[in-house]
Steps between C-alpha positions, in 0.01 A plus 500: 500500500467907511552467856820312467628701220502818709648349793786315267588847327484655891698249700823484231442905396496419127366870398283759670115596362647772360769384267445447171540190352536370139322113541634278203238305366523225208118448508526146657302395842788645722528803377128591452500360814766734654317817327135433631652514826615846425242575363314394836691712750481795231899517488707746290616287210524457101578218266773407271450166315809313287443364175768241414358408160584143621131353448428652191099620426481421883762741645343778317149357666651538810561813461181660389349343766692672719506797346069514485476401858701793626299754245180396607640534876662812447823388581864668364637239224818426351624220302781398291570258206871313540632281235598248763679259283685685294676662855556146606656447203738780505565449885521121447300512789150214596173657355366520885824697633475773163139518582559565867794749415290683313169552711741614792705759329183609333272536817857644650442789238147535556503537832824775476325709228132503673587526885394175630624349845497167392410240268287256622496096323223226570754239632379240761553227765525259194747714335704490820500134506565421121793799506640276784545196334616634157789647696538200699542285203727799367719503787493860582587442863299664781440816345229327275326310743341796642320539156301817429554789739139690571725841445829567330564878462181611259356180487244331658329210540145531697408203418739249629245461833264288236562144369364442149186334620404783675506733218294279279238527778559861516450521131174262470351665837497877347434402100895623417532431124841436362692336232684156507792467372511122357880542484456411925428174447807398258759304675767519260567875737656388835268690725211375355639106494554566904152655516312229360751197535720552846286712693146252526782192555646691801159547620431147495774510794411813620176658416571817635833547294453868383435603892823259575721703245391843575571443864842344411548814250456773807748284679822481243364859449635557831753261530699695197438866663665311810795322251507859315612687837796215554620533187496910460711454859754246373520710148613776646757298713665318142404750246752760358410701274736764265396657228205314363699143571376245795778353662382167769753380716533165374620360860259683710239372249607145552450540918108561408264201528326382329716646289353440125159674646678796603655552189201418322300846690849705401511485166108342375430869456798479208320271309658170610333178619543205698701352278754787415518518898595142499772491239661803669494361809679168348785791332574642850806335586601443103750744262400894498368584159172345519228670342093471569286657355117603502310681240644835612746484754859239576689359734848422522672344724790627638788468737341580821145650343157416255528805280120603405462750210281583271564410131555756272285608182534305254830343679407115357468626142656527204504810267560529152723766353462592132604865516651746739172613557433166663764558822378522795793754577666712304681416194632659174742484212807652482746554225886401599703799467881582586503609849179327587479405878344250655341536866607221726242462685298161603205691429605564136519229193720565183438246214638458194151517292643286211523206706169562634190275337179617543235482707673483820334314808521672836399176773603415843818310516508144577724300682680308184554860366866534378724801325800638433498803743675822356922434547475154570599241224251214582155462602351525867194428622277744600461395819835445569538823385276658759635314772808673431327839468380405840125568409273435752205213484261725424673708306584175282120433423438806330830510282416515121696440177482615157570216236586506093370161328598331809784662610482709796644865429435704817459363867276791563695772718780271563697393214533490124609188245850538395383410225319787394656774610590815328866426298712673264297426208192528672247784226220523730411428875173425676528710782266351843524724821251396790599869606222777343 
């Protein structure tokens, strides 16, 4: 197993004897595993071990096991305490992804601060396979049928040569002690219900299964780099990009075929799925104006393009106003005086501050928005409104309002209400300029 070790870290140039590498190691039969062949080749390496506080007395168990193997081996340490649920919580996030966030961007720091080449996990053959079907059952498309890659900028993965049977050989044959974590054996967590549910029924069909799936995983691995070069070509070819916007030509786009797989490479990387990818290619040949959107990016379809952009901070939400310290821009009150003059300008807003109720609400419009734009006598709707401004798509999207109980006083950099501007009688004016 030494043998085959070398030769795997060799043949796919996963790091050189003379790297550094920080090994993370949870004290289970992988890991320990992973380090005692380190330890057998007399590498350059340390430990960091996570402690989730998931498991209670045990995950602190875990930990000083860990930590009393590597003192009496005089090996580097680090470890850190996360309160893993409480992050889920705030990221409204799965216990397993906050935990996984977490040991990444902390072994991403380690490794940073310290000066080590890599970081080095005890994933396997099995890990491949499992990773594979969770995705498949997912839908994640190609891209996650290739499951774990051995190396992926600073990490890697010298164990993905060995299935899990072969470590627990590994681990009997040379006395490797280790802690079990009984959490493996719940199937209420997906991986574990494929583990010990699908897995031993596909090898009833198959009994070499984890071989099958690792082989099938090298091939989409290289079936994608193949469908990654196609797409980068036809990208450039429909792609137009001006300042920070994605334009697609929606009629070279509909030449490509197949074409909702194309699309889906173009914009996956934007955080849309197979699904988004099918409803816009349903809205193709429908009314301009359409919006999709991801977690961080939209498109909208246009005329003759998609428009991809990203969203803007905070673009979705709503803020409360309950002083002028509150504006996002800058505002202040003025007394009305003989003589006083008012600047013209879109960019400015003049309101009468008696009619004003507090707190104001600055949202994005929406499309049964109406007011009574500034020398008009009745009410328009926004959107008709910015038809007739001519403002682009895009430009649409991120259009905001400022409303009073309701009652929309400022189409933000476009337009006042007519009913609230500055009059006669007017005492004092909230003054808004998007100008500095």
């Amino acid at each position: 197993m030494l043998e085959r070790f070398n030769t795997y870290i060799i043949n796919h140039n996963l790091f050189n004897k003379t790297d550094k590498i920080l090994l993370a190691v949870s004290g289970g039969k992988d890991s320990m595993a992973m380090l005692h062949l380190f330890q057998s080749n007399k590498l350059k390496f340390s430990v960091a071990h996570c402690n989730f506080q998931l498991r209670n007395n045990a995950s602190d168990l875990d930990e000083q096991f860990v930590k009393d193997f590597t003192a009496n081996n005089n090996i580097t340490f680090y470890s850190k305490a996360f309160e893993t649920k409480e992050y889920a919580r705030q990221k409204s996030i799965s216990i397993q992804m906050a935990a996984r966030k977490l040991r990444y961007d902390w072994l991403k720091e380690i490794r940073e601060e310290k000066g080590y080449e890599y970081i080095a996990t005890a994933h396997h053959k099995n890990d491949v396979a499992e990773t594979m079907l969770i995705n498949l059952t997912k839908g994640t498309g190609l891209s996650g049928l290739h499951g774990i890659k051995n190396k992926n900028r600073n990490v890697i993965r010298p164990m993905l040569c060995f299935t899990a049977a072969e470590i627990d050989n590994y681990v009997q044959e040379n006395n490797i002690s280790f802690r079990e974590d009984l959490s493996n054996s719940d199937t209420k967590y997906i991986r574990n219900s494929i583990r010990h549910k699908i897995i031993p029924e596909l090898e009833k069909i198959n009994s070499s299964i984890i071989k099958t799936l690792n082989t099938e995983a090298k091939q989409f691995l290289g079936d994608e780099k193949i469908i990654s070069d196609k797409v980068i070509e036809e990208k450039k070819r429909l792609f137009l990009k001006d300042r920070g916007i994605i334009k697609i030509k929606i009629e070279e786009l509909k030449k490509l075929n197949p074409l909702n797989s194309y699309l889906y490479y173009f914009i996956r990387e934007y955080g849309f799925n197979i699904s988004d990818v099918d409803n816009i290619i349903d809205g193709l040949s429908t009314q301009s104006g359409k919006i999709y959107s991801s977690l961080d990016h939209i498109i909208v379809k246009d005329r003759e393009f998609l428009i991809l952009k990203k969203i803007e901070e905070n673009f979705t939400q709503k803020k409360e106003i309950v002083s002028i310290e509150d504006f996002p821009f800058r505002a202040q009150v003025v007394e009305i005086t003989p003589g006083f003059n008012i600047n013209d300008s879109s960019d400015y807003a003049y309101l009468d501050m008696d009619k004003i109720k507090w707190p104001l609400i600055l949202r994005a419009w929406n499309n049964g928005d109406t007011f009574q734009p500034l020398g008009m006598k009745g009410n328009k709707k926004v959107s008709d409104f910015l038809i007739d401004a001519k403002v682009s798509l895009i430009d649409k999207i991120n259009e905001k309002i400022l409303e009073s109980n309701g009652e929309i006083l400022w189409l933000v950099g476009r337009r006042i209400s007519d009913r609230f501007k500055v009059t006669d009688t007017t005492k004092k004016a909230l003054v808004l300029s998007l100008n500095d």
